[in-house]
C-alpha positions as a printed Julia matrix, in Angstrom:
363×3 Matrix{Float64}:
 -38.22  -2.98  43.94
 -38.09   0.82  44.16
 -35.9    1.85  48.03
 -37.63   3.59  50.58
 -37.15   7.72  49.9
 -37.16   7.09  45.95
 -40.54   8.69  45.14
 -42.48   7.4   41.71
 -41.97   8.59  38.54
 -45.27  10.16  37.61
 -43.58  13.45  35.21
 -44.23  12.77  31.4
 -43.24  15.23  29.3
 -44.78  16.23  25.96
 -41.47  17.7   24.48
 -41.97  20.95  27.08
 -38.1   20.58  28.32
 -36.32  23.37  28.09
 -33.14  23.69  25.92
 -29.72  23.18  27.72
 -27.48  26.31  28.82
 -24.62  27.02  26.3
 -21.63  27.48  28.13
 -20.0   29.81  25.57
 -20.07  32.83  23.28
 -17.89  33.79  20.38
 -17.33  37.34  19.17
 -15.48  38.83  17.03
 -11.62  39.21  19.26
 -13.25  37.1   22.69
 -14.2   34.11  23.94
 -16.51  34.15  26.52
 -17.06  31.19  28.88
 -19.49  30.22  31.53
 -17.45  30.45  34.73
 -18.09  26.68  35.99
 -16.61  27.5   39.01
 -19.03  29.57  40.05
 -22.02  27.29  39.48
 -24.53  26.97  40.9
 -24.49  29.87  43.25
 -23.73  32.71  40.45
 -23.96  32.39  36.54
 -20.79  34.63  35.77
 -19.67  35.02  32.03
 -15.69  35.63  31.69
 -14.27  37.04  28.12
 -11.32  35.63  27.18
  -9.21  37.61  24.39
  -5.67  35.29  24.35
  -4.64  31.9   24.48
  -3.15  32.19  27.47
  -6.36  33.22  29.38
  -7.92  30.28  27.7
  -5.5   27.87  29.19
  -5.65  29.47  32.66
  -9.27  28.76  32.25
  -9.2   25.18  31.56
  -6.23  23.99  34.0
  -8.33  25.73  36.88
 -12.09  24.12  35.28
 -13.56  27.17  34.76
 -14.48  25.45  31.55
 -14.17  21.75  30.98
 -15.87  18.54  29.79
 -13.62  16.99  27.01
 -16.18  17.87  23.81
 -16.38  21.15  25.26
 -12.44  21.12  25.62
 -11.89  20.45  21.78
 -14.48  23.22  21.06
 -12.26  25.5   23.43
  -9.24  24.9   21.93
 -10.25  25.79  18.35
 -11.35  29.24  19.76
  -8.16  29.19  21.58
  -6.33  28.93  18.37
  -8.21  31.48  16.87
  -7.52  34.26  19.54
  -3.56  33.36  18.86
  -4.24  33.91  14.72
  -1.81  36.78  14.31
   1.0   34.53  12.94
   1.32  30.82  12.27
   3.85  30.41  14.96
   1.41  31.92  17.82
  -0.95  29.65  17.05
   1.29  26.82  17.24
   2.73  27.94  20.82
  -0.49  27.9   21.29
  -1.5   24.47  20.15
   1.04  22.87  22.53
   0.12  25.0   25.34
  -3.65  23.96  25.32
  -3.17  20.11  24.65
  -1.18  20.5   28.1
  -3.32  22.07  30.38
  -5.91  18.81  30.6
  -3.53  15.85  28.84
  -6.57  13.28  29.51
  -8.82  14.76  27.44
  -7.93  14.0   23.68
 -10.43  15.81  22.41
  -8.42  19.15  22.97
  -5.46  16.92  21.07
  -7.78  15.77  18.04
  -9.22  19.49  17.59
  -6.3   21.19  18.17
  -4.66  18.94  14.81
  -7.59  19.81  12.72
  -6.77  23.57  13.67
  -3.28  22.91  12.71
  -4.09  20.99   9.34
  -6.19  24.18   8.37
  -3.46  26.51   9.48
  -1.04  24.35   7.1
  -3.33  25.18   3.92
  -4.53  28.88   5.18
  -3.71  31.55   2.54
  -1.21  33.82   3.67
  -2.15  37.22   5.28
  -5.01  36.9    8.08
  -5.55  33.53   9.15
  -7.99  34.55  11.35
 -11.44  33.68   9.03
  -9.95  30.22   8.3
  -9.38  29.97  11.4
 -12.41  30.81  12.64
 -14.54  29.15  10.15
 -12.89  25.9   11.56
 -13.29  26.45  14.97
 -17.39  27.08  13.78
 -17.12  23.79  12.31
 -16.08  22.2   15.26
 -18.77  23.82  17.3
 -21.59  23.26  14.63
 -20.32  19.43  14.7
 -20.66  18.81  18.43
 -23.94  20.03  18.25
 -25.36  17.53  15.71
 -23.16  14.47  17.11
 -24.53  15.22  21.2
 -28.24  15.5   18.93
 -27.68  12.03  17.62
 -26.19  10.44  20.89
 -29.1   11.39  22.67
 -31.29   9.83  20.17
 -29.52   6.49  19.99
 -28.92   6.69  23.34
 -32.97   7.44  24.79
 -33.93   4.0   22.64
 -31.55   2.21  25.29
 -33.97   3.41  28.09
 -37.17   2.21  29.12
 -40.42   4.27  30.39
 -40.09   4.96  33.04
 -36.28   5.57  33.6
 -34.37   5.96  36.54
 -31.01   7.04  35.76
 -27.57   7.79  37.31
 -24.84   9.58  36.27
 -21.4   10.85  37.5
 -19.8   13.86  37.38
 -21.02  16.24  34.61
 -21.67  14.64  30.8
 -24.44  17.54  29.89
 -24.93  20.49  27.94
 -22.39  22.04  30.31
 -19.51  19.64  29.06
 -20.46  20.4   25.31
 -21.64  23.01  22.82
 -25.02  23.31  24.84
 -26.79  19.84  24.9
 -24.7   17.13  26.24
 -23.71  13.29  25.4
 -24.68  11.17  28.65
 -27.55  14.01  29.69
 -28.22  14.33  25.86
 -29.72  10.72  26.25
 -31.85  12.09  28.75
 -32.93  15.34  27.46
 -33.72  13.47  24.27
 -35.88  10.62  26.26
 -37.77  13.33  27.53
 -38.28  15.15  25.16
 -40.11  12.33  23.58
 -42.4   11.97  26.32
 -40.37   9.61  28.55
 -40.62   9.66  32.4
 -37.04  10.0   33.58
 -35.71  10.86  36.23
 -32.04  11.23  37.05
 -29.51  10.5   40.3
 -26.29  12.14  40.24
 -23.51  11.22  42.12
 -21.74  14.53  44.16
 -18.53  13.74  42.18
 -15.99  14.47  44.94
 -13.99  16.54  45.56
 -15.28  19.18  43.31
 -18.78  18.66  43.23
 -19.53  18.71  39.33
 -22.64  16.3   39.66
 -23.93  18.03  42.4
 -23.55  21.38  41.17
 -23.34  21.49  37.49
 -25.45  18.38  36.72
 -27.89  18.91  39.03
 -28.21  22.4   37.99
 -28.75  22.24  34.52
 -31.48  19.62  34.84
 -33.29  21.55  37.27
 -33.47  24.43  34.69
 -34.39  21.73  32.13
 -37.33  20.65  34.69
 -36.12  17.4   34.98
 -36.39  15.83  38.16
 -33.34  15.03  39.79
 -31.77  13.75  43.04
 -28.37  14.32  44.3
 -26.65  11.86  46.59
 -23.12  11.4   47.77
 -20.86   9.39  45.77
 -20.92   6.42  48.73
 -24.67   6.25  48.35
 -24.34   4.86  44.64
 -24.65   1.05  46.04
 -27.43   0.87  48.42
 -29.74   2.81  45.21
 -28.31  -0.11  42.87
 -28.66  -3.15  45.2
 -32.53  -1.56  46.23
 -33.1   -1.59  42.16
 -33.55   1.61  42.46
 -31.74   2.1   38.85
 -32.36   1.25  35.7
 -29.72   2.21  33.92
 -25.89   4.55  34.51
 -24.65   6.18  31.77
 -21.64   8.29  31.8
 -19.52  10.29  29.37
 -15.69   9.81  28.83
 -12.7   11.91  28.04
 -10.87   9.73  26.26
 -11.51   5.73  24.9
  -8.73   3.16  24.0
  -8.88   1.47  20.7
 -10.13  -1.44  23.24
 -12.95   0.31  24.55
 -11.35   0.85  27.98
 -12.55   4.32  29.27
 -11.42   7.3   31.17
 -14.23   9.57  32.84
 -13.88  11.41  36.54
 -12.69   9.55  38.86
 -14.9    7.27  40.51
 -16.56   6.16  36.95
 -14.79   2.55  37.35
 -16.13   1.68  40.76
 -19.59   2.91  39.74
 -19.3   -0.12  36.84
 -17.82  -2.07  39.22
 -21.61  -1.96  41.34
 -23.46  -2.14  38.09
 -22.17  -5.43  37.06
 -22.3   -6.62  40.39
 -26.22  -5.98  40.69
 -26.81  -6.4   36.92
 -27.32  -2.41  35.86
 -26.98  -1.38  32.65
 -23.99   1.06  32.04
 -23.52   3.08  29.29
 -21.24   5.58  28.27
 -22.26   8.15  26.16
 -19.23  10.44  23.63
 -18.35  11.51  19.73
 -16.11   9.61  17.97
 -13.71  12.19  19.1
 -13.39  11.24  22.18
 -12.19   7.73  20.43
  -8.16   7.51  20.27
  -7.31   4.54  17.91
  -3.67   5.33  18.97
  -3.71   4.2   22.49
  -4.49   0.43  22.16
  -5.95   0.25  25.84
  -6.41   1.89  29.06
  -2.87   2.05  30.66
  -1.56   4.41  27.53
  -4.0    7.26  28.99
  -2.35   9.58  30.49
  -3.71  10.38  34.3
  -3.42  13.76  35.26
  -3.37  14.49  38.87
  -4.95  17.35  40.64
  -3.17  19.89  43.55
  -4.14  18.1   46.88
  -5.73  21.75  48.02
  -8.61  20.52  45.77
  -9.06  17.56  48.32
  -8.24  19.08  51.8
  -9.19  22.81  51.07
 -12.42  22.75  48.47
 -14.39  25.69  48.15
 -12.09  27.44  50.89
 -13.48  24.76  53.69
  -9.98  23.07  55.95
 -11.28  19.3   55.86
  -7.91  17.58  56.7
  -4.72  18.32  58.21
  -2.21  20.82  56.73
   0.85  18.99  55.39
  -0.6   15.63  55.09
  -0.37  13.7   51.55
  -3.12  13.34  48.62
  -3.66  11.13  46.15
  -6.38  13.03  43.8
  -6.34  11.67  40.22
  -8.86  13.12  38.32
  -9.96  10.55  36.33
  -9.61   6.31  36.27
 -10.11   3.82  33.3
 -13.2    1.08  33.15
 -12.1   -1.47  31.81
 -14.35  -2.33  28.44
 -15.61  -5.29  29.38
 -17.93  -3.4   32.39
 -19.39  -1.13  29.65
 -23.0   -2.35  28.14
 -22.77  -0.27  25.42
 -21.29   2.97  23.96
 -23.17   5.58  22.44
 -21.77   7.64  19.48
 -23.23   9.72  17.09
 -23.43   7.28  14.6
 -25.06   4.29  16.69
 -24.8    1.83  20.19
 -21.43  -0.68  19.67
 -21.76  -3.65  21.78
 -20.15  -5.55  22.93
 -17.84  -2.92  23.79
 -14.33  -4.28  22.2
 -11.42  -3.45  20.21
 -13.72  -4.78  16.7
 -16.53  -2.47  17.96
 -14.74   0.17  18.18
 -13.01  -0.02  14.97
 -16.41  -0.34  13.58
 -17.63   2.28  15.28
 -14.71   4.51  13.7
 -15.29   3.62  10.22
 -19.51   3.8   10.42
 -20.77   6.15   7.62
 -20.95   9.84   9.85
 -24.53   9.78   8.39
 -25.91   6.95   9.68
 -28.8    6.12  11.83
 -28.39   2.65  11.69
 -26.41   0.78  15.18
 -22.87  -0.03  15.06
 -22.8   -3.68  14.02
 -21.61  -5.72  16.91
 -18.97  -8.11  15.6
């Protein structure tokens, strides 16, 4: 049953979508980022020449999206490569500007591991050709999400999403809008809802923006609305990204992920979440080890320079919660679908062959 307002799917597209925007630039003594905050109103590129700049930059989102955040912090490194202690200063000082996310963490570690067996002298090329790596990698594991993910999906698709998992959160393609970009560009018809993603818009204006350059069609909605198009059957399938998964399989994406997967069970949608083993952290056996972080309350009563609530009064603005695993369908990595989503899953997901195209056994 397709709800009143939700036209047909009749786009099918013959691999005509255009490429994702990449959200950042390396040269020689800068990193320059896509100003995030600025979307979708202005594209505004800022250059970044030391760690500390970097950091500023990811505790106010200019640039965020936890693959993206890993690739970040490599770069971030890089810029402090004048001695071995900068870049360690630096190390702690970029895990702690987004503590959720432990794919700043798990980059930030390889950094340090090359740092350990740099020649002495300039560190910067090792440096740099690790942070390359890092970037090269995300690249080929969003690649192979999307094309694990887009055999989840039937034709036609109606998907929705939360917050921002696209080309905007990662090198320049995406995990959870890396399924779709990949479905279409096999010819799929898709079509994608996004959630707002209060109280900083990312769906609305960074999701919806990139797959309106990609020519996909899309339809924004407040974050409320979610129900009504899942109880209509309206949806076929959510799939989400994640910042950071328990050895369990419980997940932490922006805030209001878990009562999105609440609704999908509840009206028996498939939900999916879509991230790089990276994102995995086999040291935090389930969902109340991850770390929370809370945002200022001016996010909440003072967005975008707008009073919406009385001055002095309290906020409670996490900015992320934890599904528990057993809501999750499936999770999509670069190296195949687990599911059941568990803590045997996941371990097999972790110890696949990085190579493979075949699906995570489900055990």
């Amino acid at each position: 049953m397709v709800a009143r307002g939700v036209r047909p799917i009749k786009v099918r597209y013959d691999g005509e979508v255009q490429e994702p925007p990449h959200p950042l630039r390396f040269r020689a003594d800068a990193l320059e980022i896509l100003d995030q905050t600025r979307l979708p109103g202005s594209e505004v590129w800022l250059t970044l020449r030391r760690p500390d700049e970097v950091i500023e930059a990811i505790r106010s989102l200019r640039v965020r999206g936890a693959p993206l955040l890993g690739i970040v912090a490599g770069y971030a490194l890089v810029l402090a490569a004048g001695d071995a202690e900068a870049v360690r200063a630096a190390a702690r000082g970029v895990v702690a500007a987004r503590p959720t996310a432990v794919n700043v963490r798990w980059a930030v570690g390889r950094m340090l591991r090359v740092l350990e067996r740099a020649p002495r002298g300039d560190l910067r090329p090792t440096l740099i050709e690790e942070a390359e790596r890092i970037r090269a990698e995300d690249d080929a594991w969003c690649r192979a999400i999307g094309r694990h993910g887009a055999a989840l999906l039937p034709d036609p698709a109606r998907v929705l999403t939360h917050c921002n998992a696209g080309a905007l959160a990662t090198g320049g393609y995406g995990t959870a809008l890396g399924i779709v970009y990949a479905a279409a560009t096999a010819g799929a018809r898709i079509e994608v809802f996004v959630d707002e993603t209060r109280p900083l818009l990312q769906g609305a204006r960074l999701t919806a923006w990139e797959l309106t350059r990609a020519g996909i069609p899309v339809t924004v909605l407040p974050d409320s609305a979610a129900a009504s198009l899942l109880r209509d059957g309206s949806i076929d399938a959510v799939i989400v990204g994640a910042d950071r998964i328990a050895a369990n399989g419980d997940t932490a994406n922006k805030v209001g992920t878990y009562p999105l997967a609440l609704l999908a069970r509840e009206h028996g949608v498939a939900f999916h979440v879509a991230a790089p083993r990276s994102t995995i952290d086999p040291d935090c056996p389930d969902g109340r080890g991850i770390p929370i972080e809370h945002r200022a309350g001016e996010e909440v009563t003072r967005a975008f320079g707008l009073t919406t609530a009385p001055e002095g009064v309290c906020v409670y603005s996490p900015a992320f919660d934890v599904t528990p695993a057993p809501l999750l369908t499936s999770l999509v990595t670069e190296v195949g679908v687990a599911r059941p989503v568990n803590a045997p899953t996941i371990a097999a997901t972790l110890a696949a062959d990085a190579a493979s195209d075949a699906p995570t056994p489900v055990r």
